[in-house]
C-alpha positions as a LaTeX table, in Angstrom:
\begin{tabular}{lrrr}
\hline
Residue & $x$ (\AA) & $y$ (\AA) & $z$ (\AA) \\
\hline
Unk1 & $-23.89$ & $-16.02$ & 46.03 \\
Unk2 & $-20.42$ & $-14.05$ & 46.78 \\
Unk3 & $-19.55$ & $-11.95$ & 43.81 \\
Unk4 & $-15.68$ & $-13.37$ & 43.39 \\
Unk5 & $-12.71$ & $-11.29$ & 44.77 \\
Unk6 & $-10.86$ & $-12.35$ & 41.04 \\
Unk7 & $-13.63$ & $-10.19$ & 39.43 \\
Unk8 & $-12.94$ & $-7.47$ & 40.90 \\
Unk9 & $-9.86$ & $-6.64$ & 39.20 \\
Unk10 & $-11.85$ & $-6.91$ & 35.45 \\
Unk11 & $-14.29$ & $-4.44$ & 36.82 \\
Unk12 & $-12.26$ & $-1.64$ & 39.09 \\
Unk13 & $-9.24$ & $-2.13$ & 36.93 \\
Unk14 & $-11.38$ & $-1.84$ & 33.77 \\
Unk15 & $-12.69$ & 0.91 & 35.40 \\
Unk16 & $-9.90$ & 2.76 & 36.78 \\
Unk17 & $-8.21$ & 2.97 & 33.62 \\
Unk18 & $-10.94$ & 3.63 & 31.52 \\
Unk19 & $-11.38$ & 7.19 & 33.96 \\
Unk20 & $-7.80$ & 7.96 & 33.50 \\
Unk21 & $-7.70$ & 7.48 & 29.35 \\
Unk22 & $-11.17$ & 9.64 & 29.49 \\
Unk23 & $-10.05$ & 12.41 & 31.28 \\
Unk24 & $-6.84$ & 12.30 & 28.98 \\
Unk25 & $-8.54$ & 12.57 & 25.76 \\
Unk26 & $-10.73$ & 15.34 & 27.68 \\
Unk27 & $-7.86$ & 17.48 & 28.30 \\
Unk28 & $-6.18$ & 16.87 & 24.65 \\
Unk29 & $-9.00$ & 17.81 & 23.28 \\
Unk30 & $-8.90$ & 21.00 & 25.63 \\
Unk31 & $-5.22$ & 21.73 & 24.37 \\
Unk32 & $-6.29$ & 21.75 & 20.89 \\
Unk33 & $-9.51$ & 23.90 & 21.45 \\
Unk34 & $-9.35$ & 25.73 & 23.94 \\
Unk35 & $-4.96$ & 26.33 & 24.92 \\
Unk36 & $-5.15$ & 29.19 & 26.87 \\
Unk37 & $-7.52$ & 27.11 & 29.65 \\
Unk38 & $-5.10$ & 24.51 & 30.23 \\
Unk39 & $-1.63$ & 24.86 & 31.97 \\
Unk40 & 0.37 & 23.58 & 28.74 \\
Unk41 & $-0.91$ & 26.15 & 26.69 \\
Unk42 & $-0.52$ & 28.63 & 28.76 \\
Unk43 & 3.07 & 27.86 & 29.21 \\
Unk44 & 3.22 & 27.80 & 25.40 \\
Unk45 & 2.19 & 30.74 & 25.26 \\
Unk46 & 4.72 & 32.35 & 27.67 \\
Unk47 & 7.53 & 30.14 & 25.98 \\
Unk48 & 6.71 & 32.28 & 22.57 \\
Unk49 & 6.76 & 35.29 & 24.16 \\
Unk50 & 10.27 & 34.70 & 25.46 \\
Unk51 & 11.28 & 33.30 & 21.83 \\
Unk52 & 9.87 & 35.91 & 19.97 \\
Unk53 & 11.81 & 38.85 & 22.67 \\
Unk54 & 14.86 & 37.19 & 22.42 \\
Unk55 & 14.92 & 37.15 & 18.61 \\
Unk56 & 13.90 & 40.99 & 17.93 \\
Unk57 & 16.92 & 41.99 & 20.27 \\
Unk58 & 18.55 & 44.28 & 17.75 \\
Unk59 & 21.85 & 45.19 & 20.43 \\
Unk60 & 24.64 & 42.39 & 20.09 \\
Unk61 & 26.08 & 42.36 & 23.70 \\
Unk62 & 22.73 & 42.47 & 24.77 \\
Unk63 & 21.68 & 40.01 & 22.47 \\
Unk64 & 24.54 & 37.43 & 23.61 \\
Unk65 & 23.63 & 37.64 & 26.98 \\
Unk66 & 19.87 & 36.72 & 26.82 \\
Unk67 & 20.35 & 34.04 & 24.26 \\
Unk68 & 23.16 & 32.00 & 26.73 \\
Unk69 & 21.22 & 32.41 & 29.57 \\
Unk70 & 18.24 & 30.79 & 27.12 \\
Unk71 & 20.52 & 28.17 & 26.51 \\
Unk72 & 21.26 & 27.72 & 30.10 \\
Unk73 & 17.14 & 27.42 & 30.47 \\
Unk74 & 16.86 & 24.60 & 28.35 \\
Unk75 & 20.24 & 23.15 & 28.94 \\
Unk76 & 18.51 & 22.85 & 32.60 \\
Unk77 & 15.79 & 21.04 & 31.00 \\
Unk78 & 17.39 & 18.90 & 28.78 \\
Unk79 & 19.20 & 17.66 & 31.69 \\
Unk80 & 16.07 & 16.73 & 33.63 \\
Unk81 & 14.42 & 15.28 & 30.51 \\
Unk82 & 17.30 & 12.96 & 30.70 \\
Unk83 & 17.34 & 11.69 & 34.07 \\
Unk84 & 13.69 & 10.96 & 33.63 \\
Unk85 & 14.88 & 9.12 & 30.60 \\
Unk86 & 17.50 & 7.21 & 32.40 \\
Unk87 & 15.41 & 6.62 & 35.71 \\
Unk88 & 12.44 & 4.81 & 33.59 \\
Unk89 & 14.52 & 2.67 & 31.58 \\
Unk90 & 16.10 & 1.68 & 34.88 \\
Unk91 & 13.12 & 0.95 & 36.72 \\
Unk92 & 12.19 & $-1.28$ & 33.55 \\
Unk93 & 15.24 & $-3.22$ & 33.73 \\
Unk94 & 14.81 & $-3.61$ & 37.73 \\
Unk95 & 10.99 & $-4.55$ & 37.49 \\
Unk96 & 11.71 & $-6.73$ & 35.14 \\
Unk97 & 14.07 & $-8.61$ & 37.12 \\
Unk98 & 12.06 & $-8.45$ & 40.27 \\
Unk99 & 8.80 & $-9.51$ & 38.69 \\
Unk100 & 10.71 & $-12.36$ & 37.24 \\
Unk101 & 12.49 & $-13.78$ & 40.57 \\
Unk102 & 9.68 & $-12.48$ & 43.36 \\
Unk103 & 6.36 & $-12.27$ & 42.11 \\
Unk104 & 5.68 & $-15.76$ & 43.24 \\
Unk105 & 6.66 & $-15.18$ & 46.94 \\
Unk106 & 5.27 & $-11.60$ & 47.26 \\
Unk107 & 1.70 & $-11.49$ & 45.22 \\
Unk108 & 0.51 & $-14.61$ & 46.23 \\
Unk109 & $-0.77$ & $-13.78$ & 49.44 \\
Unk110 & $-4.38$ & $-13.75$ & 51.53 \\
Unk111 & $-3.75$ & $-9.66$ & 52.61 \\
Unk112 & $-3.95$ & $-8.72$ & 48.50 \\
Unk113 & $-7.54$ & $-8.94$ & 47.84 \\
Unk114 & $-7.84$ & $-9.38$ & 44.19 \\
Unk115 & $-6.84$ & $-12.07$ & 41.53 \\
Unk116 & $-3.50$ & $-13.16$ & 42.32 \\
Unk117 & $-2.83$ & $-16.02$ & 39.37 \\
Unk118 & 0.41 & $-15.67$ & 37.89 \\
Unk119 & $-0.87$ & $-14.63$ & 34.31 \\
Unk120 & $-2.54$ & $-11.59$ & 35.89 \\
Unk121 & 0.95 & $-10.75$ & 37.77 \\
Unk122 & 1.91 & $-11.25$ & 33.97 \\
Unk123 & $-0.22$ & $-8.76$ & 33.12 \\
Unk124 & 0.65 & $-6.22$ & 35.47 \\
Unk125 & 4.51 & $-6.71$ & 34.71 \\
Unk126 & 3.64 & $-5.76$ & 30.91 \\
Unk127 & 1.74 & $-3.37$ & 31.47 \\
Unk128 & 4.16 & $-1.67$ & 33.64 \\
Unk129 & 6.69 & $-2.00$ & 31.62 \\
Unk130 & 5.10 & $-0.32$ & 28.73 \\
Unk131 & 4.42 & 2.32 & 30.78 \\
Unk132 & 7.70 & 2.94 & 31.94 \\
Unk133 & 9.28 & 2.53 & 27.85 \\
Unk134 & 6.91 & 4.90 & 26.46 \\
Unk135 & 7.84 & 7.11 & 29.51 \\
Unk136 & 11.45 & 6.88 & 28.32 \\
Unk137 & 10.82 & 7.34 & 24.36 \\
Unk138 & 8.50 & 10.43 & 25.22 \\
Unk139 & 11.60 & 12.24 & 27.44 \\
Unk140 & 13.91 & 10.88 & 24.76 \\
Unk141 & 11.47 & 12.36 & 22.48 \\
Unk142 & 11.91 & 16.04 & 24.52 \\
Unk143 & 16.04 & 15.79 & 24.62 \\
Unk144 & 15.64 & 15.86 & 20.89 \\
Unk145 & 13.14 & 18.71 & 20.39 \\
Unk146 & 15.20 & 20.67 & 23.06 \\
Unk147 & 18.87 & 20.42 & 21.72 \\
Unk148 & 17.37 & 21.39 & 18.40 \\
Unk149 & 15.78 & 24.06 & 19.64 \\
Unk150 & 19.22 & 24.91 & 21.72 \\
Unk151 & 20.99 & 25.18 & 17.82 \\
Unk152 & 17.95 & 26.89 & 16.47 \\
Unk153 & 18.07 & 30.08 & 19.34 \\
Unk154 & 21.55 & 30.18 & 19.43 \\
Unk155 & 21.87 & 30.91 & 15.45 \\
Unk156 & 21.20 & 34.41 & 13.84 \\
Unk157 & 17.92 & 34.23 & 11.99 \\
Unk158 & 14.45 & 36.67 & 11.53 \\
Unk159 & 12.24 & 33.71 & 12.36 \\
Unk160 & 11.71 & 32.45 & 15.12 \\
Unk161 & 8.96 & 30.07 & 14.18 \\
Unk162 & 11.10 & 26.82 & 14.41 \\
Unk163 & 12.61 & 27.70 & 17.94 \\
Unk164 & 8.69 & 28.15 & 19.19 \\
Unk165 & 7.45 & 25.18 & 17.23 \\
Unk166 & 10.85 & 22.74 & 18.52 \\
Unk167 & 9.88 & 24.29 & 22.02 \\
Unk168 & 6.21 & 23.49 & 21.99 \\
Unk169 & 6.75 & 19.72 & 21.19 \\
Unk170 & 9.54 & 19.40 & 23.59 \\
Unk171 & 6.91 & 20.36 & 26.09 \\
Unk172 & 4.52 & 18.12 & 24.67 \\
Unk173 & 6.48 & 15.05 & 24.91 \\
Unk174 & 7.85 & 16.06 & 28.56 \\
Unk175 & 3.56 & 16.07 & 29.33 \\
Unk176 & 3.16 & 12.72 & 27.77 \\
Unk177 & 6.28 & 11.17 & 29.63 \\
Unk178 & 4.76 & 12.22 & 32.66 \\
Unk179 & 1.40 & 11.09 & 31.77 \\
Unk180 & 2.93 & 7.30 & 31.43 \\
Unk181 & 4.57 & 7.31 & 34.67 \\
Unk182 & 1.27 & 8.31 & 36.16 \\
Unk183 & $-0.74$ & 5.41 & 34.45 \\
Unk184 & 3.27 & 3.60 & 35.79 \\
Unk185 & 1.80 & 4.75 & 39.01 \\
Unk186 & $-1.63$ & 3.17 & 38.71 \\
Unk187 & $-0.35$ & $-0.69$ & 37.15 \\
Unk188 & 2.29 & $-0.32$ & 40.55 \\
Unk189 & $-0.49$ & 0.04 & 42.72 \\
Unk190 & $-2.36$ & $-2.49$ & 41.08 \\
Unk191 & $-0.19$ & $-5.10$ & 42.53 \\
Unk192 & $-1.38$ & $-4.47$ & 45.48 \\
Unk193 & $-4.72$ & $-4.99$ & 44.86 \\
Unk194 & $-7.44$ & $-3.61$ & 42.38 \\
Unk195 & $-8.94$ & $-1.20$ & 45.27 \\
Unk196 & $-5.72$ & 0.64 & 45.88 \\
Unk197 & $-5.60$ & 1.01 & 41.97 \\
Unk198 & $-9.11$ & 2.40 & 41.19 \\
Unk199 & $-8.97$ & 4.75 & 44.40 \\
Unk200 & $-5.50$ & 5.79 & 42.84 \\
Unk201 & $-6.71$ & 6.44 & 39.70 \\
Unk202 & $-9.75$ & 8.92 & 40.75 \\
Unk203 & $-7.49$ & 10.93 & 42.80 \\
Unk204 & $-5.02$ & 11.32 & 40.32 \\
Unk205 & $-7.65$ & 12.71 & 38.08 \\
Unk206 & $-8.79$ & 15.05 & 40.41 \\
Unk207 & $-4.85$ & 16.01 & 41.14 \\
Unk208 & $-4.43$ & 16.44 & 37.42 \\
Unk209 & $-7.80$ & 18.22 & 36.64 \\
Unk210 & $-6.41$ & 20.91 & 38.93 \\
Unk211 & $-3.37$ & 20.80 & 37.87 \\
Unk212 & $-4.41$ & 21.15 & 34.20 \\
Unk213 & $-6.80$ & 23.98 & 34.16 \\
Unk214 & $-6.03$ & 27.37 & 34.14 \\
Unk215 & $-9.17$ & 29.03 & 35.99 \\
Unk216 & $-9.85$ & 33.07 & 34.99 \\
Unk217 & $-7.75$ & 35.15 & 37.92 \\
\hline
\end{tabular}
């Protein structure tokens, strides 16, 4: 008996994203352990330095100079955060529209091998567009932490604490946007076919795995 081609998108599918939400909670549990062996703490790290030189500059003109050109720094990134922000609501509003008028003509076909009923095309839709909205609330999310953070470096104070702490979860967030277009990535793929989607997913992790750790120089 021939094991159904509709089956195959509860088990690689299943699969795929089960690998990808594993080695997700792996590396947050890293971040919180372990910091310095991922990239993101690392960068932390580095980000506190730079807070905690620019605060203990005692020289005014000197002073002035290194705090707008860390304004200009995350002025840079607040302006990427938001084009991220404004490219995955976007792509919501054009999926949206696309699954609605074309998904009949262009995922019913014999070259996708895979389930191809309309409430699995349902299915992907959603899930795609939850990826892309939580992409957008996480970057929205950063823009806040980072225009905070912009006030908080650009005012005279002894602590530095809250510019480090705003920093740090402006980071986070910009990680976890990226993280949802990634899994964006995988649900796109999926329409083509659960193969492409579960081949996707394992070299992704591998991509990210590298990308993530910070091996010992």
């Amino acid at each position: 008996m021939a094991f159904p081609k509709e089956y195959l998108d509860l088990v690689l599918v299943s699969g795929g994203l089960l690998i990808m939400f594993a080695y997700n909670l792996f590396h947050l549990t890293n971040y919180h352990k372990h910091p310095k062996t991922t990239e993101l703490g690392f960068e932390n790290e580095k980000k506190k330095k730079c807070v905690e030189n620019i605060m203990e500059v005692k020289e005014k003109d000197v002073k002035n100079t290194i705090v707008t050109s860390a304004t200009n720094v995350i002025g840079y990134n607040i302006t990427a955060a938001t084009q991220l922000a404004i490219i995955s609501l976007t792509l919501c509003t054009l999926i949206g529209a696309w699954t609605t008028y074309s998904s009949k003509i262009l995922f019913h076909t014999e070259f996708i091998y895979g389930d191809t009923t309309q409430s699995t095309i349902c299915i992907k839709s959603i899930g795609l567009l939850i990826c892309f909205l939580l992409a957008f609330s996480c970057f929205v999310q950063s823009v806040k932490h980072l225009v905070l953070a912009n006030y908080l470096i650009s005012t005279p104070a002894k602590d530095h604490g809250d510019v480090v702490q705003e920093v740090k979860k402006a980071g986070e967030f910009w990680l976890l946007g990226l993280r949802a277009l990634y899994f964006a990535l995988n649900f796109l793929l999926w329409f083509f076919g659960p193969i492409p989607m579960f081949v996707s997913s394992i070299i992704m992790v591998i991509i990210l795995f590298c990308h993530d750790t910070k091996f010992a120089s």
